[in-house]
NUTIDREN-595301 format. One line per 3 residues: number of its first residue (from 1); for each residue x, y, z negated of N, C-alpha, C, O. Coordinates in Angstrom, 1 decimal. Layout:
! NUTIDREN-595301
NUM	X:Y:Z:X:Y:Z:X:Y:Z:X:Y:Z | ...
***
This chain:
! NUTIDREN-595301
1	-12.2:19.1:10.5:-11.6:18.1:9.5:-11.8:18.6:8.1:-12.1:19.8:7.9 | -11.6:17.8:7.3:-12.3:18.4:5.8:-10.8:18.5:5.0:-10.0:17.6:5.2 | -10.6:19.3:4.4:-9.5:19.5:3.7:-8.3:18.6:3.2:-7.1:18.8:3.5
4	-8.9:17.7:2.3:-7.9:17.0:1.6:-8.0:15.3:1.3:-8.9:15.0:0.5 | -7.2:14.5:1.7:-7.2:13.3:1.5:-6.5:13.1:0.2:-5.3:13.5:0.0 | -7.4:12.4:-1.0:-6.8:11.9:-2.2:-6.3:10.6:-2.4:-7.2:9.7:-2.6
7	-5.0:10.1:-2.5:-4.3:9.1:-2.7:-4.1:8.8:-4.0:-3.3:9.5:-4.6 | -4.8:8.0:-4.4:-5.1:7.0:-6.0:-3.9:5.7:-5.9:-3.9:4.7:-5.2 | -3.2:6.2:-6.8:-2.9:4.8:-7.7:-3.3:4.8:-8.5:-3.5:5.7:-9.3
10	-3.7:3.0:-8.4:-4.6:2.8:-9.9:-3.4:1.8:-10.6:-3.7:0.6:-11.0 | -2.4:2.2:-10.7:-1.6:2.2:-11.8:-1.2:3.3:-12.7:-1.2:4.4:-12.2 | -0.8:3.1:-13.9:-0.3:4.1:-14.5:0.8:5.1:-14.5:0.6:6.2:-15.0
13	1.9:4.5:-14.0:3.1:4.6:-13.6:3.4:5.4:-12.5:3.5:5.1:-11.4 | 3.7:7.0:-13.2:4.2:8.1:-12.6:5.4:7.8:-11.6:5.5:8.5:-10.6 | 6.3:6.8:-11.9:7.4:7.2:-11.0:6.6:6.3:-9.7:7.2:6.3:-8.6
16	5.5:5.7:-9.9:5.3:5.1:-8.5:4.4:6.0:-7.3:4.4:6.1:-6.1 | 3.6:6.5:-8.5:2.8:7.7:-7.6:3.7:8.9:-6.9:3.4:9.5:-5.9 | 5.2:8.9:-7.9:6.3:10.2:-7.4:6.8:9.2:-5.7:6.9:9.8:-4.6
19	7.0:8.0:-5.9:7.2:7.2:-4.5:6.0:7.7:-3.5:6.0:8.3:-2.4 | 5.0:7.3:-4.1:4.2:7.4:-2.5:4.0:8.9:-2.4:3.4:9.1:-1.3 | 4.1:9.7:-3.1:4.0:11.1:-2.6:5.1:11.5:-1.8:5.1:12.2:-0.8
22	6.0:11.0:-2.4:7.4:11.4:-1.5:7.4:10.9:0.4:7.7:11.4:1.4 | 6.9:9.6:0.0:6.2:9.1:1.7:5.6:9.9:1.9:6.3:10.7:2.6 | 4.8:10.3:1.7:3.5:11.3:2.4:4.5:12.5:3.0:4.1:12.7:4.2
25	5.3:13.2:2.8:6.0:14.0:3.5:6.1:14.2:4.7:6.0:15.4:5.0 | 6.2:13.2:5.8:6.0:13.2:7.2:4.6:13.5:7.6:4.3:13.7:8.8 | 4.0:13.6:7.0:2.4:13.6:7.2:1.7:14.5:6.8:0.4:14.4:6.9
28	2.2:15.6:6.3:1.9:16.7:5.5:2.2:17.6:6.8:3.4:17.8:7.0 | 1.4:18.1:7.8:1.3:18.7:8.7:0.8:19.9:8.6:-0.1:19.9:7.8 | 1.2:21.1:9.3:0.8:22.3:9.5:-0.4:22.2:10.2:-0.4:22.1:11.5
31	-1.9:22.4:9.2:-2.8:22.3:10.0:-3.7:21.5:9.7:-4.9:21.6:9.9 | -2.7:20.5:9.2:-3.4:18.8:8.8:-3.9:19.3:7.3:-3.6:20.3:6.7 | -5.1:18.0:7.0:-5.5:18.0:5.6:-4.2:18.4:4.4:-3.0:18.6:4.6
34	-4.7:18.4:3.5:-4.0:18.3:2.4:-4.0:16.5:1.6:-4.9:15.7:1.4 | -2.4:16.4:1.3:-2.6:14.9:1.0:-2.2:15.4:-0.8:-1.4:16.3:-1.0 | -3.0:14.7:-2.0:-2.9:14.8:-3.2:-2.6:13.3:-3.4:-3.1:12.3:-2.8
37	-1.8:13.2:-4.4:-1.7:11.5:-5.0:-1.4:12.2:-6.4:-0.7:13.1:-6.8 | -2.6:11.3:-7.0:-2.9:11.3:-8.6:-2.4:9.6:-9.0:-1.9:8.6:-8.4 | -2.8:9.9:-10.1:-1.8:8.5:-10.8:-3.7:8.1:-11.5:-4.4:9.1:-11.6
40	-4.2:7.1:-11.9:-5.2:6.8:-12.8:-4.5:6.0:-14.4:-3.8:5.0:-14.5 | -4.8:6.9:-15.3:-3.9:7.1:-16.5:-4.8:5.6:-17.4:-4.5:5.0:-18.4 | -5.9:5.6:-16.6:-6.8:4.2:-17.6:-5.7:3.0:-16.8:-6.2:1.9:-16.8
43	-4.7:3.0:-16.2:-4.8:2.0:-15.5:-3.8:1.1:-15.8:-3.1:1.7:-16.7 | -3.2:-0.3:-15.5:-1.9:-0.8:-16.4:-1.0:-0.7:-15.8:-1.0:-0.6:-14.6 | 0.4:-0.5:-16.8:1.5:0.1:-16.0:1.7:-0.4:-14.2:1.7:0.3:-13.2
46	1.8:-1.6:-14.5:1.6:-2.1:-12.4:0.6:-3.2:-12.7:0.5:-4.0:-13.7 | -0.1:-3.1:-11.5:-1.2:-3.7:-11.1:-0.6:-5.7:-10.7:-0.4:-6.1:-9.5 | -0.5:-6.3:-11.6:0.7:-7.5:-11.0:0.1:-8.8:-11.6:0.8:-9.8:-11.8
49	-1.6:-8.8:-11.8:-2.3:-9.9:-11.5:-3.7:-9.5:-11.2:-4.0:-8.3:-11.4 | -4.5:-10.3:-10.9:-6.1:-10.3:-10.6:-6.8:-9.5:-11.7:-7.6:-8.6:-11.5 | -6.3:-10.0:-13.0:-7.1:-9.2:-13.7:-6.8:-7.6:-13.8:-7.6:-6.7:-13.8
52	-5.4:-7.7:-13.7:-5.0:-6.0:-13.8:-6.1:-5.6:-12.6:-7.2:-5.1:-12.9 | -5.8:-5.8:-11.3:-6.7:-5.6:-10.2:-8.1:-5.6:-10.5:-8.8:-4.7:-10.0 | -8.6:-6.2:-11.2:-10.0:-6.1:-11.7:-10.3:-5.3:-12.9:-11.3:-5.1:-13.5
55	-9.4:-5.0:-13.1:-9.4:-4.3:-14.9:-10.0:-2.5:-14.3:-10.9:-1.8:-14.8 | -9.1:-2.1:-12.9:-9.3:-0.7:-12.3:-10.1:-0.3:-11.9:-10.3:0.9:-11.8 | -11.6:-1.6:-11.2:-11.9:-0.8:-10.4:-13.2:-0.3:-11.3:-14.1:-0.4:-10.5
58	-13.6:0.2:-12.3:-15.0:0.6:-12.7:-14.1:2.3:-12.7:-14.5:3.1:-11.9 | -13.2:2.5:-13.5:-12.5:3.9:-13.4:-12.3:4.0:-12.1:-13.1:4.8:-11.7 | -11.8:3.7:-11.4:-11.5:3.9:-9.7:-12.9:4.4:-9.1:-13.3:5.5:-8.6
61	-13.4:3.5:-9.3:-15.0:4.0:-8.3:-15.2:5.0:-8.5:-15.2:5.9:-7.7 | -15.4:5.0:-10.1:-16.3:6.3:-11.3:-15.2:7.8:-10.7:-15.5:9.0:-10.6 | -13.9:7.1:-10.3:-13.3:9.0:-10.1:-13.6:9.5:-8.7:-13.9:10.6:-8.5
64	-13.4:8.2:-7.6:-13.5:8.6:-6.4:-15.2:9.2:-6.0:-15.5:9.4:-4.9 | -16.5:9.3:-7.2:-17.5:9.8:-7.3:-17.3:10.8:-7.7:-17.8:11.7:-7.0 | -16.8:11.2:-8.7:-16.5:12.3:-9.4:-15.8:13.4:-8.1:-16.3:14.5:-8.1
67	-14.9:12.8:-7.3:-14.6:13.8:-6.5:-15.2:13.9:-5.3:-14.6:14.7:-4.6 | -16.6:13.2:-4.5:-16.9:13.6:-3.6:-17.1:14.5:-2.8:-17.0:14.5:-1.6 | -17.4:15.7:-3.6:-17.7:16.7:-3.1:-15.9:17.3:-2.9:-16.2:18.5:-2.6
70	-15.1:17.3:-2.9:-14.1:18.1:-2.8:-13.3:17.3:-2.2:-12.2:17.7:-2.6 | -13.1:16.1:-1.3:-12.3:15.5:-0.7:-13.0:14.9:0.2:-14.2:14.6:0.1 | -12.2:14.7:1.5:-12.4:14.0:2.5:-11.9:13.3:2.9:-11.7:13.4:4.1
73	-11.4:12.2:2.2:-11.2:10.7:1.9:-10.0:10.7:1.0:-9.2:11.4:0.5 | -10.4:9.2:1.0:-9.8:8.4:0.0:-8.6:7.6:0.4:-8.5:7.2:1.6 | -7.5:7.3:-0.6:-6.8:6.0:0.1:-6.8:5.2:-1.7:-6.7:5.8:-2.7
76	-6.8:3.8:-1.5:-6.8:2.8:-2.9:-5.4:2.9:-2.8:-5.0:2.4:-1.7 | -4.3:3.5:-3.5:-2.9:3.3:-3.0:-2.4:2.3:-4.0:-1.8:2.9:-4.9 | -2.5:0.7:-4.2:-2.1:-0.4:-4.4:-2.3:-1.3:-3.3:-3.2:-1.0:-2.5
79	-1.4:-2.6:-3.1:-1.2:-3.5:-2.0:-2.6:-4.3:-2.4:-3.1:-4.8:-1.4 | -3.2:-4.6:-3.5:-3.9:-5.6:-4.0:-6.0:-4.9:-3.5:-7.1:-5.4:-3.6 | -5.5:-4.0:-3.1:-7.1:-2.5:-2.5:-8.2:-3.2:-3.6:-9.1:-4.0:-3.3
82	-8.0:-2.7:-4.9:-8.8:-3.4:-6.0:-9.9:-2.3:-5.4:-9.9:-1.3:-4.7 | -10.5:-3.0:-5.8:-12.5:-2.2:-5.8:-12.7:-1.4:-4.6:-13.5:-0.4:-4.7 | -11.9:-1.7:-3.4:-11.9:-1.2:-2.0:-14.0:-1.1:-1.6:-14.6:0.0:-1.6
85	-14.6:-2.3:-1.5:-15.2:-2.5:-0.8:-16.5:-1.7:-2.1:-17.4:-1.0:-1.6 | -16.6:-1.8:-3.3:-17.2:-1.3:-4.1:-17.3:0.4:-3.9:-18.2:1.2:-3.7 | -15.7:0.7:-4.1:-15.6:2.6:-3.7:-16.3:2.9:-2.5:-17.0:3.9:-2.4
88	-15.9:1.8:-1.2:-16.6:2.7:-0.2:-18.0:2.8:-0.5:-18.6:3.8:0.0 | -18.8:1.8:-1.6:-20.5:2.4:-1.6:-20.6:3.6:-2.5:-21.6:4.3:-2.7 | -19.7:3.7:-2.9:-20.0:5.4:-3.9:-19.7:6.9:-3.4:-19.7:8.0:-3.9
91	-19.1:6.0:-1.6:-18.8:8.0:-1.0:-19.1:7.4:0.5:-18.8:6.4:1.1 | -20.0:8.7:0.8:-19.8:8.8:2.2:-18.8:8.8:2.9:-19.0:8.4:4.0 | -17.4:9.3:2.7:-16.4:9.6:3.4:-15.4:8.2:2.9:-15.3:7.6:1.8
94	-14.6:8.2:4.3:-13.3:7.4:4.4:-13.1:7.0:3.6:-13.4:7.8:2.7 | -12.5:5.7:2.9:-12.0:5.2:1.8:-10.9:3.7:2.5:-11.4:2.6:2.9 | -9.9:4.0:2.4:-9.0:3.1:2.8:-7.8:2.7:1.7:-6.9:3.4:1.1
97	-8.1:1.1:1.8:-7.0:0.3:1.5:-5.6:0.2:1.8:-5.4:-0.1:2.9 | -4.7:0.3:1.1:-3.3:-0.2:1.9:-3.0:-1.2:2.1:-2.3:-1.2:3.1 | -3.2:-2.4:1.7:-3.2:-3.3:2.0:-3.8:-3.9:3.0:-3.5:-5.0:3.6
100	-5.1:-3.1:3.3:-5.9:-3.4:4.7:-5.3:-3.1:5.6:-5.0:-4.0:6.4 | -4.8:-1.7:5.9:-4.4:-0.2:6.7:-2.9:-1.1:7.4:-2.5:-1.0:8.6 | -2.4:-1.7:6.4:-0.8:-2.1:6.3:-0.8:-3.3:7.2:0.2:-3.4:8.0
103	-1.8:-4.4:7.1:-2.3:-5.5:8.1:-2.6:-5.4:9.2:-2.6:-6.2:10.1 | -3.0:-4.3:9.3:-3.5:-3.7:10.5:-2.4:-3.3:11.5:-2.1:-3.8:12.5 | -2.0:-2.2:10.9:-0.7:-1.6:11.6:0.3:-2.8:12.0:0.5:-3.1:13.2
106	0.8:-3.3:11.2:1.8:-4.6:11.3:1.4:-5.3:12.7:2.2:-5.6:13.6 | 0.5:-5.4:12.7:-0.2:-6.4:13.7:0.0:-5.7:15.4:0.2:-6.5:16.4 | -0.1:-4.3:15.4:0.7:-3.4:16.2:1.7:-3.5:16.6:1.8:-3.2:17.8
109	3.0:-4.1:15.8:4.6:-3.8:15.6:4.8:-5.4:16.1:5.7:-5.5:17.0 | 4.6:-5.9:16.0:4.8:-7.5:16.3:3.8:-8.5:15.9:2.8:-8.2:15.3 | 4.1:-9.8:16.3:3.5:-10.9:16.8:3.2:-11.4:15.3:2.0:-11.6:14.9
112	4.5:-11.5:14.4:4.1:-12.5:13.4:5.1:-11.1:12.3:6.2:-10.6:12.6 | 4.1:-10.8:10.9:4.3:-10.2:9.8:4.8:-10.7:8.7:4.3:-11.8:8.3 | 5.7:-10.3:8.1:6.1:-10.9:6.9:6.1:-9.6:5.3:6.6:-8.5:5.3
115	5.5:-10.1:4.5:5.0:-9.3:3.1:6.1:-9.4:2.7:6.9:-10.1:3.4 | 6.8:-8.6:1.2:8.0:-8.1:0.3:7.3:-7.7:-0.5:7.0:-6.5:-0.6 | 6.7:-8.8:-1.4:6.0:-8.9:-2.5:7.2:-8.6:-4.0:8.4:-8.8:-4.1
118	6.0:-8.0:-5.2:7.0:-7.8:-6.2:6.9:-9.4:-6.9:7.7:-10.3:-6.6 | 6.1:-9.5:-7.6:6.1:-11.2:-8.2:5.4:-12.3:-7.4:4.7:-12.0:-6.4 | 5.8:-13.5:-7.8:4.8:-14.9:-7.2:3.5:-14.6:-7.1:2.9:-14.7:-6.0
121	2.9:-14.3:-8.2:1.4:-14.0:-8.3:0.9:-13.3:-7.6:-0.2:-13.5:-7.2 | 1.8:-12.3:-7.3:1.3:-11.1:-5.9:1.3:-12.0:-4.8:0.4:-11.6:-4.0 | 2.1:-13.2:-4.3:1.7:-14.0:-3.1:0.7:-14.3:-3.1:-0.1:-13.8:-2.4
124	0.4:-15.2:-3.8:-0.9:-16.0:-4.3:-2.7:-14.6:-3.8:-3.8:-14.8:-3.2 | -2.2:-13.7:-4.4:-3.2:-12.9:-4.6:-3.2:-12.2:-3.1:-4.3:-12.0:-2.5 | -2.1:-12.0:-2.6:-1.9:-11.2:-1.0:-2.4:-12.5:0.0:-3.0:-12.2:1.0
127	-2.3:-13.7:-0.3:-2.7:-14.9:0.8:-4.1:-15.3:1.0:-4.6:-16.0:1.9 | -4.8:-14.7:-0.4:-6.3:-14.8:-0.6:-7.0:-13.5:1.0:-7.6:-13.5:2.1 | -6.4:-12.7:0.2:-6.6:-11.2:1.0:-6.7:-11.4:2.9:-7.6:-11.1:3.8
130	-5.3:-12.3:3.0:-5.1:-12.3:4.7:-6.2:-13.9:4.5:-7.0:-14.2:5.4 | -6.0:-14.3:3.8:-7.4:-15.4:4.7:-8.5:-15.2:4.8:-9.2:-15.6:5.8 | -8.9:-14.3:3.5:-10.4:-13.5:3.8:-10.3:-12.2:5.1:-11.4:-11.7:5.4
133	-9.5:-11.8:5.5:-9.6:-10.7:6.8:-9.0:-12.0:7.9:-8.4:-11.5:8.9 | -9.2:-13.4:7.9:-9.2:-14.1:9.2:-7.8:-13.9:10.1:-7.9:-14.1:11.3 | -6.5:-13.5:9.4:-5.3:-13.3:10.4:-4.2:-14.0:9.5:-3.3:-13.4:8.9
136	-4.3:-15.3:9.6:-3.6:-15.9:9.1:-2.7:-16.6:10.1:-1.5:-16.9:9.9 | -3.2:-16.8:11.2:-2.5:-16.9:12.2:-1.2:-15.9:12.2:0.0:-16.3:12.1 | -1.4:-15.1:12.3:-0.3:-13.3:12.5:0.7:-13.1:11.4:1.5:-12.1:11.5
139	0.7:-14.0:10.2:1.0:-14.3:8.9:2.5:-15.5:9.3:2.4:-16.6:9.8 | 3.7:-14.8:8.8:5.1:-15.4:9.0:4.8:-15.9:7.6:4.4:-17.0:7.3 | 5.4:-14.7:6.5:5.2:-15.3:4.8:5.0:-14.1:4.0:4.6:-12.9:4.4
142	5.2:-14.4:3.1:5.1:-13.4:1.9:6.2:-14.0:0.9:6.0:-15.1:0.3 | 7.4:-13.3:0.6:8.2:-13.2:-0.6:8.2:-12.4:-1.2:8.1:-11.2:-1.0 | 8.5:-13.1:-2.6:8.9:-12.2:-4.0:10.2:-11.5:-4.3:11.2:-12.2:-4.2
145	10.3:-10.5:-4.5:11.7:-10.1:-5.3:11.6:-10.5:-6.5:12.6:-10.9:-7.0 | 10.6:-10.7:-7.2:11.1:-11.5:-8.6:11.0:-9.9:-9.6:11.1:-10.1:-10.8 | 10.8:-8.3:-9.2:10.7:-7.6:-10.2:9.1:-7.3:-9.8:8.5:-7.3:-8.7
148	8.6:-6.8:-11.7:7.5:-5.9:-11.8:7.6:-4.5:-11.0:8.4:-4.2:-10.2 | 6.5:-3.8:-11.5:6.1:-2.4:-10.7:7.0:-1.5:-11.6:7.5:-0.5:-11.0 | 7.3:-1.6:-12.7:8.0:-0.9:-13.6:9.1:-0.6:-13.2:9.5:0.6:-13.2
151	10.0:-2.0:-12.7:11.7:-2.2:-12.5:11.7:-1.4:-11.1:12.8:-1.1:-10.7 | 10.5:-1.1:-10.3:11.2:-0.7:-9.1:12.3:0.3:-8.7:13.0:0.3:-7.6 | 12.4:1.5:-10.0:13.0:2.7:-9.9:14.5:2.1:-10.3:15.4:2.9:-10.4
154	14.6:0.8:-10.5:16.1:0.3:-10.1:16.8:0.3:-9.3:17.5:-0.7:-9.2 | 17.0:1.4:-8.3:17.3:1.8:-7.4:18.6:-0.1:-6.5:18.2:-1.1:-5.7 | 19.4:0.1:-6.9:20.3:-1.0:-6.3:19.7:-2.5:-6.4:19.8:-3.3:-5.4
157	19.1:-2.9:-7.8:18.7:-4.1:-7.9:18.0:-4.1:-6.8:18.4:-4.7:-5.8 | 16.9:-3.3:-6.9:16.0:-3.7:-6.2:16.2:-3.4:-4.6:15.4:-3.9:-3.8 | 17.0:-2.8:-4.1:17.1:-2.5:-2.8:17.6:-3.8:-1.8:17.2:-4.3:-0.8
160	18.8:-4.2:-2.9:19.5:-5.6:-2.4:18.2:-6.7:-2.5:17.8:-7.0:-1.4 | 17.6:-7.2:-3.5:16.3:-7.8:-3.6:15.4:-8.1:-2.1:15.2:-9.1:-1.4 | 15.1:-6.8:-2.0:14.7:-6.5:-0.8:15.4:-6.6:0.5:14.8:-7.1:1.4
163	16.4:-6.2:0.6:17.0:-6.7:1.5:17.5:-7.8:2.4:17.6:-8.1:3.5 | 17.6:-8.6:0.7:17.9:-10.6:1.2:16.5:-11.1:1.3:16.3:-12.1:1.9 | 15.4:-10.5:0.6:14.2:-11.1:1.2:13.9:-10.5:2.6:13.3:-11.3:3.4
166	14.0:-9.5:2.9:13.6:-9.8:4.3:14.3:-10.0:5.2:13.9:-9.8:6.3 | 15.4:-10.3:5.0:16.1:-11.2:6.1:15.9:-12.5:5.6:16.9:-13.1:6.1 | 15.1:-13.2:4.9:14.9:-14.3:4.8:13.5:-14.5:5.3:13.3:-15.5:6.0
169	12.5:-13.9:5.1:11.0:-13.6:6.2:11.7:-13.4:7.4:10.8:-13.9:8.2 | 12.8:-12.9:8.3:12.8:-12.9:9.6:13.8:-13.9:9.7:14.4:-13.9:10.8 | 14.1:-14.6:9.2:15.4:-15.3:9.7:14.2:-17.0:9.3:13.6:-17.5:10.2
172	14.2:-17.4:8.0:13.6:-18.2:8.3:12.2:-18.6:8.4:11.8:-19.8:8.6 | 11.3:-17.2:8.1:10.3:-17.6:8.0:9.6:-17.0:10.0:8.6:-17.4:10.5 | 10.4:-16.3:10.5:10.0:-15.6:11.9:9.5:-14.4:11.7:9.2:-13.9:12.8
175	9.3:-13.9:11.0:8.8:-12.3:11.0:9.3:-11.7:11.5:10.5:-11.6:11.3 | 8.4:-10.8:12.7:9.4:-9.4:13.7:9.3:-8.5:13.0:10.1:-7.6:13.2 | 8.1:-8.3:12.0:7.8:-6.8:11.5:7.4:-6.9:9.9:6.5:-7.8:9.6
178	7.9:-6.2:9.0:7.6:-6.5:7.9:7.0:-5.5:6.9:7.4:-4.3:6.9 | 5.9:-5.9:5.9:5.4:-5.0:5.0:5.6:-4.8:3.8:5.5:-5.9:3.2 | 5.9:-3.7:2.9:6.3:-3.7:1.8:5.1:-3.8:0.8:4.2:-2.9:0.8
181	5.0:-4.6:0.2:3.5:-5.5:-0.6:3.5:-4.5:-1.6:2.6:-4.7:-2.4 | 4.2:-3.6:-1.8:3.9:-2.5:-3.1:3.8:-1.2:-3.1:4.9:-0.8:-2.7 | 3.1:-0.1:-3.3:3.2:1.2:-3.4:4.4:1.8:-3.5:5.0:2.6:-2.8
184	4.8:0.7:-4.8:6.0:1.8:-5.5:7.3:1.3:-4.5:8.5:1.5:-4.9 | 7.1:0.7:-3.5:8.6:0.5:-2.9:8.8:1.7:-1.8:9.9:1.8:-1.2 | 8.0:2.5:-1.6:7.7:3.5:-0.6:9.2:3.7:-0.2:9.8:3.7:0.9
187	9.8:3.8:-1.5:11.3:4.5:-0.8:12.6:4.3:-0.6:13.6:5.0:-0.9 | 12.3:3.0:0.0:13.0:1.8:0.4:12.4:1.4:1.8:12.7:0.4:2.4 | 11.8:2.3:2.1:11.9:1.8:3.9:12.5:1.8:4.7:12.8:0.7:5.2
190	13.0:2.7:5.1:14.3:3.4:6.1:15.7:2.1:6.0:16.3:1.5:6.9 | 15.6:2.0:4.5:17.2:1.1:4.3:16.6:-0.2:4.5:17.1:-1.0:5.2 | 15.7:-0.3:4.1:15.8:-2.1:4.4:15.2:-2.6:6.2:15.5:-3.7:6.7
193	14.4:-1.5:6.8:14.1:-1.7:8.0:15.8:-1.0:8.8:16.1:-1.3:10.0 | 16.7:-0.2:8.1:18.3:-0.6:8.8:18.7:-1.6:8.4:19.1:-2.3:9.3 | 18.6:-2.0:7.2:19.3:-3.3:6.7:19.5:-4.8:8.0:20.4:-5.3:8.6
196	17.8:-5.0:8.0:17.2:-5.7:8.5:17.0:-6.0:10.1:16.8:-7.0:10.7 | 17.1:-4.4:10.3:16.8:-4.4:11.6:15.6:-4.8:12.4:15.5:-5.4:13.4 | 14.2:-4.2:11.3:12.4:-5.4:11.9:12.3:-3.8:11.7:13.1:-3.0:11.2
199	11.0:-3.5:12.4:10.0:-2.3:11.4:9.8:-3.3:10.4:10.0:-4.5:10.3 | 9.3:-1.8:9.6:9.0:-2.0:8.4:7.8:-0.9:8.0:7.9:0.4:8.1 | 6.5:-1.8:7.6:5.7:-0.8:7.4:5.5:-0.4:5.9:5.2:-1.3:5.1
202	5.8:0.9:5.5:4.9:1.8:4.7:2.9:1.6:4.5:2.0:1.9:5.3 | 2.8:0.9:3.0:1.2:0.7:3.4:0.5:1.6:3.1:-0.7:1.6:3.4 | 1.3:2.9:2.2:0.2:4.1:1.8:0.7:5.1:3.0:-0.1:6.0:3.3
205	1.7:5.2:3.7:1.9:6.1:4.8:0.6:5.3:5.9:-0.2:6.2:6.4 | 0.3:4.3:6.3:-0.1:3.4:7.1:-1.7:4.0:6.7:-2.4:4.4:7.6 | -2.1:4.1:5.4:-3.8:4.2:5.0:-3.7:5.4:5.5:-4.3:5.8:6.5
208	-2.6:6.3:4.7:-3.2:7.6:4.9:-2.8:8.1:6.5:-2.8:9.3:6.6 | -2.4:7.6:7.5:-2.5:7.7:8.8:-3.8:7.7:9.4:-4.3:8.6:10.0 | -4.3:6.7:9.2:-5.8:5.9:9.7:-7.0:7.0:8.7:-8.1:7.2:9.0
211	-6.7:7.2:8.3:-7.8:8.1:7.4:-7.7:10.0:8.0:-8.6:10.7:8.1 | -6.3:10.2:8.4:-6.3:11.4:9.2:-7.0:11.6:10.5:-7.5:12.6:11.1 | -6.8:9.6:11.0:-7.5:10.1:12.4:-8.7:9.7:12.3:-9.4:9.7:13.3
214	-9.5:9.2:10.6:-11.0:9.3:11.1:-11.5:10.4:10.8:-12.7:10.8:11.1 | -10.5:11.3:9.9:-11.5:12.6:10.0:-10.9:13.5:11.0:-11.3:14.7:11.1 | -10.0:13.0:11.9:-10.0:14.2:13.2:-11.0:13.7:14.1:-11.5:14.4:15.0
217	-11.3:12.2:14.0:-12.5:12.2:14.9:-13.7:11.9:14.5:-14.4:11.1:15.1 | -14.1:12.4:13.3:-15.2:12.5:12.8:-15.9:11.0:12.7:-17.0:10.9:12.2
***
């Protein structure tokens, strides 16, 4: 297995990258790769329309080249996997989306998924996503809490936020299992999948799962 899996946010915003590092803890194994999450400092504070999403990926690609030689994969750690399919032509090794990784997994946990999106626009842009990967069927809904990437370190707002949206994806929309549509909510899983009572997937814990087991099996 090759050393170290690098987890990119391509937002700017340190306390989001401090979130998904903090997920990574369970996965930090004796033995196992090394997990690094960097922040990309070109990037806008949260990633919270198409263009932000498009604004990252020429720095994104350009770093995950920059490091080929010293990592053995990648994860895009935004729900929106800007310039997913472009980075994988710039490295031989692993390069995974969360927002793919997170689709995937869900799809495991139950029948029908429900997203915990930060704004409107993020629906819109997450509905594009599941119709271009053909699992629209498997698709309960996608809600907003109504805060940016910024507000997430509001610890209470946002937990309650979250909370009454996904009991409203499982209550009226049918979702058994639900995804948190942002990086920076990493650490807010535990309580809202008690809250709620669904799993609840983690989408940068979920990439960088899938990325350990393709470089344990080569």
């Amino acid at each position: 297995m090759r050393e170290s899996i690098v987890v990119i946010n391509p937002n700017s915003t340190e306390a989001c990258t401090d979130a998904i590092d903090t997920a990574m803890q369970p996965l930090r194994l004796d033995g196992g790769p090394a997990i690094e999450c960097v922040t990309m400092n070109e990037g806008p504070p949260g990633i919270e329309s198409q263009h932000d999403s498009d604004s990252i990926i020429l720095p994104l690609c350009d770093y995950i080249r920059a490091r080929d030689n010293d990592a053995g994969a990648f994860v895009i750690a935004c729900f929106s996997d800007p310039g997913l399919h472009a980075a994988r032509e710039r490295t031989d090794h692993p390069v995974l989306g969360i927002a793919e990784s997170a689709y995937l997994t869900a799809m495991t946990k139950g029948e029908k998924f429900g997203v915990i999106s930060i704004l409107e626009p993020s629906v819109k842009r997450h509905g594009r996503y599941v119709r271009q990967m053909g699992i629209e069927a498997r698709s309960a809904g996608d809600r907003a809490i109504g805060l940016g990437v910024v507000e997430l370190a509001q610890e209470d707002k946002v937990l309650d936020r979250m909370i009454e949206t996904g009991k409203a994806l499982r209550d009226e929309d049918g979702a058994d299992v639900l995804i948190l549509g942002c990086a920076g909510m990493a650490r807010y899983r535990n309580q809202v999948s008690d809250a709620v009572g669904l799993p609840v997937v983690e989408p940068s814990q979920s990439a960088v799962a899938m990325a350990m087991g393709q470089l344990r099996c080569g």
